[in-house]
Backbone of each chain as ProteinMPNN parsed JSONL, in Angstrom:
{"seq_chain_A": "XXXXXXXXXXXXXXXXXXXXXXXXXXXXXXXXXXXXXXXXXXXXXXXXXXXXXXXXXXXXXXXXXXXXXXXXXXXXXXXXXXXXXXXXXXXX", "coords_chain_A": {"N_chain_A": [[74.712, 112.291, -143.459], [71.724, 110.98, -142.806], [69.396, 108.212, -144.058], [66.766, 108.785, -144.068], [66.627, 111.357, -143.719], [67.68, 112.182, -146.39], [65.696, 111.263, -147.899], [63.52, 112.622, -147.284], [64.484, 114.851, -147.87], [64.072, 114.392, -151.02], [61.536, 113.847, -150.917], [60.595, 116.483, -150.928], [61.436, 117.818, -153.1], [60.117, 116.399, -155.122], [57.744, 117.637, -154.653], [57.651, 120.05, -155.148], [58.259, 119.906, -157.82], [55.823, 118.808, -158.662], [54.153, 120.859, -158.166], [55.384, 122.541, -159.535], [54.526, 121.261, -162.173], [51.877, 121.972, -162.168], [51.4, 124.746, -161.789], [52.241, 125.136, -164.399], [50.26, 124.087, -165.511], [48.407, 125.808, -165.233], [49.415, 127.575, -166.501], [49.653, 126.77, -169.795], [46.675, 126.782, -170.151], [46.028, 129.46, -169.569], [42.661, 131.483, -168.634], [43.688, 134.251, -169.368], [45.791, 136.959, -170.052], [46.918, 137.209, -167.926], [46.956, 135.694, -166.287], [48.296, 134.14, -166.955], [51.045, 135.311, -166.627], [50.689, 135.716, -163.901], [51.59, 132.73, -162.709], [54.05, 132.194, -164.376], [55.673, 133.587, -162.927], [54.875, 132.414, -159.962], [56.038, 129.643, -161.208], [58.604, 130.606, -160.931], [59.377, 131.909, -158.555], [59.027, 128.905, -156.862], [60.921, 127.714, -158.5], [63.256, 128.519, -157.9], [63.025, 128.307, -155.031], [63.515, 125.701, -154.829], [65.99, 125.476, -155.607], [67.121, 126.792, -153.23], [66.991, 124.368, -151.399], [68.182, 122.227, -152.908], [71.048, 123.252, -152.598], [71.067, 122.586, -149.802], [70.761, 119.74, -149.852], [72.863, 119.333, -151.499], [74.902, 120.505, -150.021], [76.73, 122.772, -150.115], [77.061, 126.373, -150.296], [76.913, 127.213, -152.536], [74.668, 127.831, -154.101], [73.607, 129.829, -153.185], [73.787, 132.543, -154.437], [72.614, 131.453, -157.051], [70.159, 131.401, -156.211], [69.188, 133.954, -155.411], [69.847, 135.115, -157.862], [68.048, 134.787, -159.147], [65.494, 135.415, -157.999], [65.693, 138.14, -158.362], [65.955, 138.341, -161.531], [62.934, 137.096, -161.492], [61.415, 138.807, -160.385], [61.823, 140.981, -161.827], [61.231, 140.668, -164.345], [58.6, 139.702, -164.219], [57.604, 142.553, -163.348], [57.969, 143.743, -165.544], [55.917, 142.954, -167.142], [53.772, 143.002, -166.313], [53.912, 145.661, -166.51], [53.557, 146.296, -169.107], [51.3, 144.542, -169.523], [49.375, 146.552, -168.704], [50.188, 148.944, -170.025], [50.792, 148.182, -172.581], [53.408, 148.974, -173.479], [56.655, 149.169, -172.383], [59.118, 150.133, -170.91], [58.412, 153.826, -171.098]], "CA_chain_A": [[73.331, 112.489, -143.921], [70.97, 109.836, -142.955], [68.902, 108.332, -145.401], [65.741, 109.341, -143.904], [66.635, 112.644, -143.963], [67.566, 112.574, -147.893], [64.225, 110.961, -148.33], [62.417, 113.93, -146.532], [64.58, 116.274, -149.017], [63.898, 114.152, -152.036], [60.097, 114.229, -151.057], [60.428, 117.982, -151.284], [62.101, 118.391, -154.306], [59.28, 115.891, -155.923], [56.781, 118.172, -154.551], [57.896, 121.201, -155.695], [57.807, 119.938, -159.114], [54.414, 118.887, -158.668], [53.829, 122.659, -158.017], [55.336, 123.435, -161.076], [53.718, 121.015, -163.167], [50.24, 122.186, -162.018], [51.163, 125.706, -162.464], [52.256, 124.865, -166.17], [48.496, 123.723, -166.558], [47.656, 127.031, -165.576], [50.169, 128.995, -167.645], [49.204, 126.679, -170.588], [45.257, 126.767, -170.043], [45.338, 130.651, -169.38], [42.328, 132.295, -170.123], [43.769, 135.812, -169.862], [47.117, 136.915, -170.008], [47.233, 137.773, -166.374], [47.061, 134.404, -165.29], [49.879, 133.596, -167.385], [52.375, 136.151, -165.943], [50.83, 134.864, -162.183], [52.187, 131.149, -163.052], [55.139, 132.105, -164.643], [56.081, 134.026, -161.458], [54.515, 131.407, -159.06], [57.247, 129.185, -161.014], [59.995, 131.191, -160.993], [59.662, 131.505, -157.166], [59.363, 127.85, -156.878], [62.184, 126.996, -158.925], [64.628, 129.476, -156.666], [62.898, 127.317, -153.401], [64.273, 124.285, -155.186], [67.943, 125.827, -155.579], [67.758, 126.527, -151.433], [66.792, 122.822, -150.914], [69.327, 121.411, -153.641], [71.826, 123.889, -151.579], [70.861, 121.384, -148.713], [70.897, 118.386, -150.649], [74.799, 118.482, -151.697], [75.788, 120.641, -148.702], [76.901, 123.83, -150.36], [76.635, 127.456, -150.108], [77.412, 127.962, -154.09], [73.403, 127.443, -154.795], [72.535, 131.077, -152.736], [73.945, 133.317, -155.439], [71.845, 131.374, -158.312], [68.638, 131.485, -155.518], [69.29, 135.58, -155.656], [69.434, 136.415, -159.092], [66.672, 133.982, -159.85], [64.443, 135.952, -157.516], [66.232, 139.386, -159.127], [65.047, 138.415, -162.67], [62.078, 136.415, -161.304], [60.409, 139.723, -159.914], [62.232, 142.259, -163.185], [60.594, 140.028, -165.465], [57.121, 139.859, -163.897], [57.109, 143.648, -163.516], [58.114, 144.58, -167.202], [55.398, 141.672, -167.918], [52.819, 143.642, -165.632], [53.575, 146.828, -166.576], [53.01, 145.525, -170.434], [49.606, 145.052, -169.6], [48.805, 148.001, -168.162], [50.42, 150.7, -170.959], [50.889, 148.176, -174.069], [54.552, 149.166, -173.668], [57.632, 148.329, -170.997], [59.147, 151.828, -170.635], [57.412, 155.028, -172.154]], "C_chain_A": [[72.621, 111.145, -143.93], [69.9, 109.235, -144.214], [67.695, 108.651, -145.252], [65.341, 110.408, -144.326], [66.856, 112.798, -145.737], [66.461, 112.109, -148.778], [63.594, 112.137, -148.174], [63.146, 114.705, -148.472], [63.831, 116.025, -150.579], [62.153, 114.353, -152.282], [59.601, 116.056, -151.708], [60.597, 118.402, -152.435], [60.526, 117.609, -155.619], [58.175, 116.793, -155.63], [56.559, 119.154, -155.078], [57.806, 121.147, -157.501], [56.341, 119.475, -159.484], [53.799, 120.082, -158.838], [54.135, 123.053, -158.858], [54.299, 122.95, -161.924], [52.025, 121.522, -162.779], [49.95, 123.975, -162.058], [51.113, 125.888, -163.843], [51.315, 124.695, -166.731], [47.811, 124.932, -166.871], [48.209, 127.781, -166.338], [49.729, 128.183, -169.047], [47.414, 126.97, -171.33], [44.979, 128.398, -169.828], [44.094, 130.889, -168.486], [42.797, 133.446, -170.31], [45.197, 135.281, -169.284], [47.776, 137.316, -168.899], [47.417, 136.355, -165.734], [48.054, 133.834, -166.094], [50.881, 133.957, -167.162], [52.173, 135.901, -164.389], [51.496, 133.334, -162.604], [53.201, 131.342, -163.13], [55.907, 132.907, -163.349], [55.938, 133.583, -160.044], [55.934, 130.425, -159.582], [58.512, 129.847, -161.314], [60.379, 131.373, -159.727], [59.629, 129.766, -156.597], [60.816, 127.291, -157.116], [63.661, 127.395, -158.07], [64.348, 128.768, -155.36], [63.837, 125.923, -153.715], [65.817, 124.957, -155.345], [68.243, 125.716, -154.337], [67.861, 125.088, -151.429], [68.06, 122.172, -151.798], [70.913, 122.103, -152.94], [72.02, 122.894, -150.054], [71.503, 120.297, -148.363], [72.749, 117.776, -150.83], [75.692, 119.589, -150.607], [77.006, 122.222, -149.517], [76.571, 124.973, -150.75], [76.805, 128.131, -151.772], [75.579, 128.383, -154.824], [72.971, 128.869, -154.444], [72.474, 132.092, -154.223], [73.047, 133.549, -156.583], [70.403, 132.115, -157.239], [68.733, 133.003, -156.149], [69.122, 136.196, -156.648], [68.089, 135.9, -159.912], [65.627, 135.193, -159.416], [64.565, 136.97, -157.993], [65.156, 139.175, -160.408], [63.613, 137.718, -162.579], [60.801, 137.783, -161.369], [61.109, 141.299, -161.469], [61.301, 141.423, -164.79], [58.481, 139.991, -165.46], [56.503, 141.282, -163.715], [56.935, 144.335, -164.638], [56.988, 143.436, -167.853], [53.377, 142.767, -168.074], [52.436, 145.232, -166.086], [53.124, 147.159, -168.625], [51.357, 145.511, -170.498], [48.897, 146.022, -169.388], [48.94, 148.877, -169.351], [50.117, 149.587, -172.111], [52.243, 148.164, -174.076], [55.542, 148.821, -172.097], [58.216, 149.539, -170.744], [58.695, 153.234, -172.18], [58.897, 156.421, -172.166]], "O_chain_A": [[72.804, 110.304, -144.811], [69.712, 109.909, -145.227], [67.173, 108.909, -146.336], [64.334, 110.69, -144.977], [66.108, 113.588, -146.312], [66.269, 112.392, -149.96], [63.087, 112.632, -149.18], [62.635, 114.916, -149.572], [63.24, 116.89, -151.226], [61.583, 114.785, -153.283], [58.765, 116.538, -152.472], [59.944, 119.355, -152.861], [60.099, 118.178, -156.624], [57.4, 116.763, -156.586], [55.446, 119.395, -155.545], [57.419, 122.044, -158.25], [55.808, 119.797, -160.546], [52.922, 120.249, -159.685], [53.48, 123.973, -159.348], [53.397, 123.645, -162.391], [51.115, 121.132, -163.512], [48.856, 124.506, -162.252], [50.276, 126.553, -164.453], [51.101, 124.897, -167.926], [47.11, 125.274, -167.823], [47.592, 128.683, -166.905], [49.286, 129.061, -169.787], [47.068, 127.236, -172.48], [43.799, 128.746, -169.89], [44.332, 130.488, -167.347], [42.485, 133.962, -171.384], [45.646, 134.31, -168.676], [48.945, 137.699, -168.845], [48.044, 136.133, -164.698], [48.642, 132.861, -165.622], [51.846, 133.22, -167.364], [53.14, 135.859, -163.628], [52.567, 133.843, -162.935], [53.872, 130.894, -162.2], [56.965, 132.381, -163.004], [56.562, 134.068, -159.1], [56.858, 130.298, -158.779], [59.355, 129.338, -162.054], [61.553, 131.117, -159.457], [60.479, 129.557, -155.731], [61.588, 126.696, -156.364], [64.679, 126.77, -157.775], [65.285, 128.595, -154.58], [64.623, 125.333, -152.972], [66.706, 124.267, -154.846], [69.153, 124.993, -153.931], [69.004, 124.631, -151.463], [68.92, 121.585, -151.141], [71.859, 121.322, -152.832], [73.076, 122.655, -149.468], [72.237, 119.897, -147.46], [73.442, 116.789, -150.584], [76.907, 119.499, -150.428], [78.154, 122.321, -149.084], [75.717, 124.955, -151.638], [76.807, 129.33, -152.051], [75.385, 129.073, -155.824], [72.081, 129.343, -155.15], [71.473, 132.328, -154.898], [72.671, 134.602, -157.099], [69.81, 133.152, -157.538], [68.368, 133.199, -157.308], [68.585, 137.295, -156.784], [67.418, 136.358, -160.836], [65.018, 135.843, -160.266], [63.444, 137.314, -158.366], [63.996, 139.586, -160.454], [63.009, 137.735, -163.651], [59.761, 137.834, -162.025], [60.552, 142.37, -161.714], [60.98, 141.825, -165.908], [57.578, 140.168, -166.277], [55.291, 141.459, -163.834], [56.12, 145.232, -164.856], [57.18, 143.053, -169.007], [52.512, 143.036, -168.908], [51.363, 145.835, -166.081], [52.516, 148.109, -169.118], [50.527, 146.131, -171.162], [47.817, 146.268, -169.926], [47.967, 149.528, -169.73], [49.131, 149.912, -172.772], [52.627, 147.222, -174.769], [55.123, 148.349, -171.04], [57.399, 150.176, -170.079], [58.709, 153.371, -173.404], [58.741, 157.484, -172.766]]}, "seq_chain_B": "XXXXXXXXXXXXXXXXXXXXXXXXXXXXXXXXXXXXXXXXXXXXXXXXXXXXXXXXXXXXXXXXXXXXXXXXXXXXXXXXXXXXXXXXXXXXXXXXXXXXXXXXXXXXXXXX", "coords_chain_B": {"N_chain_B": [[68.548, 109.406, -137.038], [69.358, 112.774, -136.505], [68.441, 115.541, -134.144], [68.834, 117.752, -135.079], [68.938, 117.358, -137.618], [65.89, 116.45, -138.464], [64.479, 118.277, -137.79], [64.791, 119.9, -140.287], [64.421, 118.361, -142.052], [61.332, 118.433, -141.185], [60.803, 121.335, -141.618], [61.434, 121.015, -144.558], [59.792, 119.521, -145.776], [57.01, 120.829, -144.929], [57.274, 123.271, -145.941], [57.316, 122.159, -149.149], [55.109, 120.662, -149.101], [53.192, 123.463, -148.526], [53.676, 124.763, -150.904], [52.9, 122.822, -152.669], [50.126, 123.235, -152.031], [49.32, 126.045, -152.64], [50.259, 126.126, -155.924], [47.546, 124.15, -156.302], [45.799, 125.912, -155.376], [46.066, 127.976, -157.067], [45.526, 126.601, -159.514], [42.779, 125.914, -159.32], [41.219, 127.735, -158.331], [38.238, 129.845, -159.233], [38.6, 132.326, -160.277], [39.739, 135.329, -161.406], [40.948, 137.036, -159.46], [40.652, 135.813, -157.218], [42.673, 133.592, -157.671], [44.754, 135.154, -157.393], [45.496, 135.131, -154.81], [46.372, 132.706, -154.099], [49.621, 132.238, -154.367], [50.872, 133.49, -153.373], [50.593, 132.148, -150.527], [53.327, 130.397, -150.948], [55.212, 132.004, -151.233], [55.325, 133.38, -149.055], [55.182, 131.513, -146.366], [56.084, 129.13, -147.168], [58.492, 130.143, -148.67], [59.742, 131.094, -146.046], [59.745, 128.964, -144.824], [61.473, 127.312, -146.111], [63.852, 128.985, -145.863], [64.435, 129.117, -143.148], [64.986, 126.142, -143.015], [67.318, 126.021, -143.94], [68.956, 127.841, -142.721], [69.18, 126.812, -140.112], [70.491, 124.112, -141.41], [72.936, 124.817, -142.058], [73.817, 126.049, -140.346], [74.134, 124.191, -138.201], [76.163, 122.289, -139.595], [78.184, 123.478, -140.328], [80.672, 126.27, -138.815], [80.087, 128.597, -137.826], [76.927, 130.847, -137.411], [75.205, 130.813, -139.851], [73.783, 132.905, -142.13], [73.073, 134.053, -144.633], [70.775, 133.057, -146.292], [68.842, 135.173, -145.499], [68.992, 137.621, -146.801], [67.68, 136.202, -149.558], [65.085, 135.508, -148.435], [65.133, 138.483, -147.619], [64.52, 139.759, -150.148], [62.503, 138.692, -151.505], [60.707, 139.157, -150.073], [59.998, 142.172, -150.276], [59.572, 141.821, -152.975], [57.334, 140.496, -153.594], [54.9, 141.694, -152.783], [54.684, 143.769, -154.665], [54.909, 142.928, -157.243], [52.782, 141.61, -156.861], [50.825, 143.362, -156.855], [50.795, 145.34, -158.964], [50.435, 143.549, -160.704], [47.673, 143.038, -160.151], [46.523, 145.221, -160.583], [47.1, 145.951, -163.379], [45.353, 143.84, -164.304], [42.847, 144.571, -163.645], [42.601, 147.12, -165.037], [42.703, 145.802, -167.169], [40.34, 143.557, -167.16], [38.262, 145.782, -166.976], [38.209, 147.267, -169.648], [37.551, 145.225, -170.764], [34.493, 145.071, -170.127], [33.805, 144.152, -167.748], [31.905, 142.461, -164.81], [32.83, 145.084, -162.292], [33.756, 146.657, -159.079], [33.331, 150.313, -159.197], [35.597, 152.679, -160.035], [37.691, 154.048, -157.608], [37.827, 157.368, -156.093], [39.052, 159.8, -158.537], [37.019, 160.063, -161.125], [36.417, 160.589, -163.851], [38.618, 160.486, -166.099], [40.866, 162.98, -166.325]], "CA_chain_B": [[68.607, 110.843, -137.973], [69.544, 113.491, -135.318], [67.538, 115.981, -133.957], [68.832, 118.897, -136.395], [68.208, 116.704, -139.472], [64.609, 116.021, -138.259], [64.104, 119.86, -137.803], [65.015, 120.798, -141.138], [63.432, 117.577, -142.636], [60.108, 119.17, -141.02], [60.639, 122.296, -142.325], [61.326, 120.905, -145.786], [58.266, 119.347, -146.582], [56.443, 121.934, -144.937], [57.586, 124.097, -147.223], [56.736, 121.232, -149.923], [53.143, 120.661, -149.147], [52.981, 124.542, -148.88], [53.916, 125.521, -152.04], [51.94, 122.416, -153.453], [49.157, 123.694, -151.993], [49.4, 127.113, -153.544], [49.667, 125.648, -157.187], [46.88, 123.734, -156.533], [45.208, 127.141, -155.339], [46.371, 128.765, -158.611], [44.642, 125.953, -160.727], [41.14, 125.442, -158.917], [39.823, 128.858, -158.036], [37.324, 129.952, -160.354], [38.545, 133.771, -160.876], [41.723, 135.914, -161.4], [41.379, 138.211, -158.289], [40.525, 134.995, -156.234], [43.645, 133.041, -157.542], [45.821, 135.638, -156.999], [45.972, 134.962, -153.386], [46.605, 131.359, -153.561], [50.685, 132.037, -155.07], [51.374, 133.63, -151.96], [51.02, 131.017, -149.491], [54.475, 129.594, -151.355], [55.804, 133.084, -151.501], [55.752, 134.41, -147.931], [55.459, 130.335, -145.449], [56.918, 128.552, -148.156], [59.963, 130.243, -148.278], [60.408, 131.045, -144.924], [59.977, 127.391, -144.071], [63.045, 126.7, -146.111], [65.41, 129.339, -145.643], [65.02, 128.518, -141.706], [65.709, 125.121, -142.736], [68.614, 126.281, -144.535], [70.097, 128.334, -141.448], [69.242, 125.518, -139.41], [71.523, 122.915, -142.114], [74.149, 124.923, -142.257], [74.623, 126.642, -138.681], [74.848, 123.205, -137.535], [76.777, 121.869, -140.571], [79.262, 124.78, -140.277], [81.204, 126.268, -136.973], [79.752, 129.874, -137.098], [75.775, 131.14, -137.709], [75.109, 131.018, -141.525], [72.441, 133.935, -141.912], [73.377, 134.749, -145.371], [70.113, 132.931, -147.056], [67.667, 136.023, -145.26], [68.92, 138.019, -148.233], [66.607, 135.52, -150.353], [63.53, 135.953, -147.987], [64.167, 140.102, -147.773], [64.525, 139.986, -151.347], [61.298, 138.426, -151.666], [59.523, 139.712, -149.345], [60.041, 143.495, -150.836], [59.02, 142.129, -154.284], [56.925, 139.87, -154.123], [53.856, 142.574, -152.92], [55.063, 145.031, -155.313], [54.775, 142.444, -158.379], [51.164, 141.418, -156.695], [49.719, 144.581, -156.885], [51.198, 145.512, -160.343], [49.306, 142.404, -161.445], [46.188, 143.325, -159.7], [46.198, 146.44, -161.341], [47.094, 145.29, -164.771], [44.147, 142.442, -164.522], [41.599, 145.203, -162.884], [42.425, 147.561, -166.373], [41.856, 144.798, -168.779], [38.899, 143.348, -166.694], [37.254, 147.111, -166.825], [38.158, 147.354, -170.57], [36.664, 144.367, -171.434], [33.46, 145.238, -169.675], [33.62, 142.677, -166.784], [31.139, 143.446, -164.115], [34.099, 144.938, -161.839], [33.007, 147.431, -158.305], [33.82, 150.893, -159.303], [36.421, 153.065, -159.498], [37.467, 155.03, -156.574], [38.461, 158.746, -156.346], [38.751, 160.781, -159.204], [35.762, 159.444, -161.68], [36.37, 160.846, -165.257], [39.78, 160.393, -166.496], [41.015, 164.166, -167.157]], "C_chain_B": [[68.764, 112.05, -136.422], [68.792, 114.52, -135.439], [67.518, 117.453, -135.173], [67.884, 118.702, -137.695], [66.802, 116.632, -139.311], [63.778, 117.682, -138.321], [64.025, 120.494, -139.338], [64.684, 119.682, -142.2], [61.865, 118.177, -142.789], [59.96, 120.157, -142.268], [60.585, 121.844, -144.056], [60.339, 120.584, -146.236], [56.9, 119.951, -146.154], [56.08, 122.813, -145.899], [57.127, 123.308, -148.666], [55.295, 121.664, -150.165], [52.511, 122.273, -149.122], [52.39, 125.317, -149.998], [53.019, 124.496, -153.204], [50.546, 122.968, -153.638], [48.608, 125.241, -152.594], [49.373, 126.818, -154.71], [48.67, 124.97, -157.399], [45.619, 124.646, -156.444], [44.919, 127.813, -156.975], [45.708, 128.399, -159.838], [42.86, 125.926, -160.644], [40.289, 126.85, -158.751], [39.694, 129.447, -159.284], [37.913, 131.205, -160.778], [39.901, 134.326, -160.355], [41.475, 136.52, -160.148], [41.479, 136.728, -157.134], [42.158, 134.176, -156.416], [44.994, 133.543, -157.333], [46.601, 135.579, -155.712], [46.709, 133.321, -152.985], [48.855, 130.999, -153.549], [51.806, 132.507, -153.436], [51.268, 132.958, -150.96], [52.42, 130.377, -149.975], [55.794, 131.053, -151.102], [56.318, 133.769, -150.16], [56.147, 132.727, -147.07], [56.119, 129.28, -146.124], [58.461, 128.547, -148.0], [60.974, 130.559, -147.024], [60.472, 129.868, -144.035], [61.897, 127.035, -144.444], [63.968, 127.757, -146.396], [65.338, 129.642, -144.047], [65.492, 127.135, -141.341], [67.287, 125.357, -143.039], [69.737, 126.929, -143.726], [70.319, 127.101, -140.616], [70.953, 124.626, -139.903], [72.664, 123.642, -141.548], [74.946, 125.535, -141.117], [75.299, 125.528, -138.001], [75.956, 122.419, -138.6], [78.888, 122.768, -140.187], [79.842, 124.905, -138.706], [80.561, 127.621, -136.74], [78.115, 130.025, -137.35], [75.651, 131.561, -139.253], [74.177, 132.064, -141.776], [72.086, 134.123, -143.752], [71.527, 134.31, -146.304], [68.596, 134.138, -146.428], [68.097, 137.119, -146.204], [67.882, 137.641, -148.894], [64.974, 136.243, -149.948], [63.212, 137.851, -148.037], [64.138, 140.625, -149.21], [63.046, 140.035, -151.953], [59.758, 138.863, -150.757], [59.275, 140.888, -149.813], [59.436, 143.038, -152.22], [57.977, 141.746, -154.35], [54.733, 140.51, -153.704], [53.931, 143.622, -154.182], [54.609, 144.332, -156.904], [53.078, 142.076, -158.214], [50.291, 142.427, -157.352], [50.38, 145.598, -157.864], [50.565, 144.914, -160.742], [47.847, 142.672, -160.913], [45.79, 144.398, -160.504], [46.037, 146.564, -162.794], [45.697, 144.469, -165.232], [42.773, 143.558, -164.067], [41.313, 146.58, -164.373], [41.443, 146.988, -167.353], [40.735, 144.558, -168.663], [38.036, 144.66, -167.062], [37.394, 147.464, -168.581], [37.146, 146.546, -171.49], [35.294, 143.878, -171.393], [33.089, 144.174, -168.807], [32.823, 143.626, -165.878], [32.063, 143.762, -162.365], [33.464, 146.413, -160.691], [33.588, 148.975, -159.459], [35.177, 151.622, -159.298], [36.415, 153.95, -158.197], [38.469, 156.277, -156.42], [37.851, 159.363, -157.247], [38.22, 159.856, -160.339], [36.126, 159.166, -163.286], [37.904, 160.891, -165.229], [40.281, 161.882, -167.301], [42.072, 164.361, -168.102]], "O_chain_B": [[68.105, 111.844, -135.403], [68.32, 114.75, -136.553], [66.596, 117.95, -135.821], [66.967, 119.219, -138.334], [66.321, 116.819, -140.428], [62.705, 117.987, -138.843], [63.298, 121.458, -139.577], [64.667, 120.11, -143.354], [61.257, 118.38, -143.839], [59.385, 120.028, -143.349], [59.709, 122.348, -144.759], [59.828, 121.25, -147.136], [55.855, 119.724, -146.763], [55.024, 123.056, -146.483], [56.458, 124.055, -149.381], [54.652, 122.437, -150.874], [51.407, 122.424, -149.646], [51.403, 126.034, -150.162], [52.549, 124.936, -154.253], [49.917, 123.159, -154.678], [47.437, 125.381, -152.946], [48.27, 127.171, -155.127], [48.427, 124.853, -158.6], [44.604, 124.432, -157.107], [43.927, 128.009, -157.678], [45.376, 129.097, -160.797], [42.009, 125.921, -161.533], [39.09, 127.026, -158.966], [40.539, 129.594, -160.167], [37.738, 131.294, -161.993], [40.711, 134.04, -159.473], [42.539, 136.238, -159.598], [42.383, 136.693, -156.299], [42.856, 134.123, -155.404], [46.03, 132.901, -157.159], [47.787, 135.829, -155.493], [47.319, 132.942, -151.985], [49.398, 130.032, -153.015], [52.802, 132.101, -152.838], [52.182, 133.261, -150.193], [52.748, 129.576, -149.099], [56.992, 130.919, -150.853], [57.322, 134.473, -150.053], [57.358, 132.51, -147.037], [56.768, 128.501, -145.426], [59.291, 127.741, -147.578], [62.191, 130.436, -146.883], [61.008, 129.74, -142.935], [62.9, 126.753, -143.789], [64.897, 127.504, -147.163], [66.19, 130.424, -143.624], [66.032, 126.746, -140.305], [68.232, 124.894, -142.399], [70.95, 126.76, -143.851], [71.388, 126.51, -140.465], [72.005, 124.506, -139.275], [73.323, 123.146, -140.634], [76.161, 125.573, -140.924], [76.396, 125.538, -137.441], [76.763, 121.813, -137.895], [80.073, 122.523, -139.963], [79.665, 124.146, -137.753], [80.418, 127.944, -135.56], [77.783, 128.868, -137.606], [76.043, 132.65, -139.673], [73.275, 131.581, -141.092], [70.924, 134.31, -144.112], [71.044, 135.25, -146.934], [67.467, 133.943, -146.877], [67.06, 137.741, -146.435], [66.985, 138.476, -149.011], [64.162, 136.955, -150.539], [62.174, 138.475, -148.254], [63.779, 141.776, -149.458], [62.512, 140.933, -152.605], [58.528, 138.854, -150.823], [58.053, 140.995, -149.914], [58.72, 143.901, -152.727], [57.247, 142.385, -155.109], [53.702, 139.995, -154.138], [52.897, 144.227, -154.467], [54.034, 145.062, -157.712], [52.262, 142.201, -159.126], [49.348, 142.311, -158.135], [50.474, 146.755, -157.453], [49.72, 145.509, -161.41], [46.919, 142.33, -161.645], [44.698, 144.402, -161.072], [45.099, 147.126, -163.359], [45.159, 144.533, -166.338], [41.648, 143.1, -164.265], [40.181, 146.938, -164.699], [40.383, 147.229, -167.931], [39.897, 144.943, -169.478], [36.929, 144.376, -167.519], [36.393, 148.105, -168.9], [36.371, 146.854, -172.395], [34.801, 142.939, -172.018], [32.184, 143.381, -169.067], [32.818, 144.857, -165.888], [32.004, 142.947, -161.444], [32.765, 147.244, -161.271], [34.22, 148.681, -160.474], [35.984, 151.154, -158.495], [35.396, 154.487, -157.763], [39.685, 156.19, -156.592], [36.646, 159.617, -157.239], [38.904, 158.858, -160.57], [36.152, 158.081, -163.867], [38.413, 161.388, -164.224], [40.173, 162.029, -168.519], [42.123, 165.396, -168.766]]}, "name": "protein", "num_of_chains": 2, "seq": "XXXXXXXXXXXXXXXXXXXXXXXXXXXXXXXXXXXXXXXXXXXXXXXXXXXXXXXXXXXXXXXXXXXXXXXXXXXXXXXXXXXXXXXXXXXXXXXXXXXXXXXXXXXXXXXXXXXXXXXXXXXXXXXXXXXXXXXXXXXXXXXXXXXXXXXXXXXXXXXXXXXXXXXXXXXXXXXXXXXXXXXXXXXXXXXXXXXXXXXXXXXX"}
């Protein structure tokens, strides 16, 4: 692994937390509670992009598994979040 | 740096500046229906930047074709409309509850 190349990755990985922290402004800053369940689901797919890339980074396949259930509870969490707003309740 | 690594360098900060650019979407536009679109640029070119870098790494890393991270992308690709337009719908309620000035509904009128 050249060191160019672990520059490139490291750029990525700094970027991606850029992307979080600037969703965090929006999940802290709101104003409605819709734009706080988009953020928190903007970083929850983020943070699973950063597992592929750290998968990269040290060169093993152990990182897919976490990627998978991230995106699992990433998208079970944003629907019982979604469907909250809609009824008031998570199942009826 | 060999030509692989340079390939899947690309792709990485592709995918980077992507997904920056989507949170920076998410913060600047003025209105919920408008910023809803910005999460998906990270969601659909985002991630398919880097889990083709990720076949890339590891096909050549490895001795056989690694495929296994398009799981991730059809994972996400199946949800990540399905959670959209749950949230659209959710935000198009409240908005109409809270008397936003929002087009009509369409179809059936009166709620029987």
């Amino acid at each position: 692994m050249s060191n160019l190349f672990s520059l490139a990755v490291g750029a990525t990985l700094v970027l991606y937390a850029l992307a979080i922290l600037v969703a965090s402004l929006r999940l802290a800053r709101g104003p409605r509670a819709q734009d706080r369940v988009l953020a928190l689901d903007f970083i929850y797919v983020v943070a699973m992009l950063a597992l592929l890339v750290l998968a990269i980074r040290y060169d093993s396949s152990m990182y897919f598994e976490a990627a998978l259930l991230m995106a699992l509870f990433g998208f079970a969490s944003s629907a019982a979040m979604a469907k909250f707003l809609l009824r008031g309740e998570v199942i009826e | 740096m060999s030509i692989v690594e340079a390939i899947v360098a690309v792709l990485l900060l592709a995918s980077g500046l992507l997904t920056l650019t989507g949170a920076l979407g998410l913060l600047r536009l003025r209105d919920y229906f408008l910023r809803m679109h910005a999460p998906s640029l990270a969601y659909t070119l985002g991630s398919w930047a880097v889990a083709l870098a990720s076949i890339v790494h590891f096909t050549a890393s490895g001795s056989s074709l690694s495929l296994h991270v398009w799981l991730v992308i059809i994972l996400l690709s199946i949800t990540a409309p399905v959670t959209t337009v749950l949230l659209a719908r959710a935000a198009l309620f409240r908005e109409r509850r809270a008397g936003a000035d929002l087009p009509p509904v369409l179809g059936r009128r009166d709620p029987a």
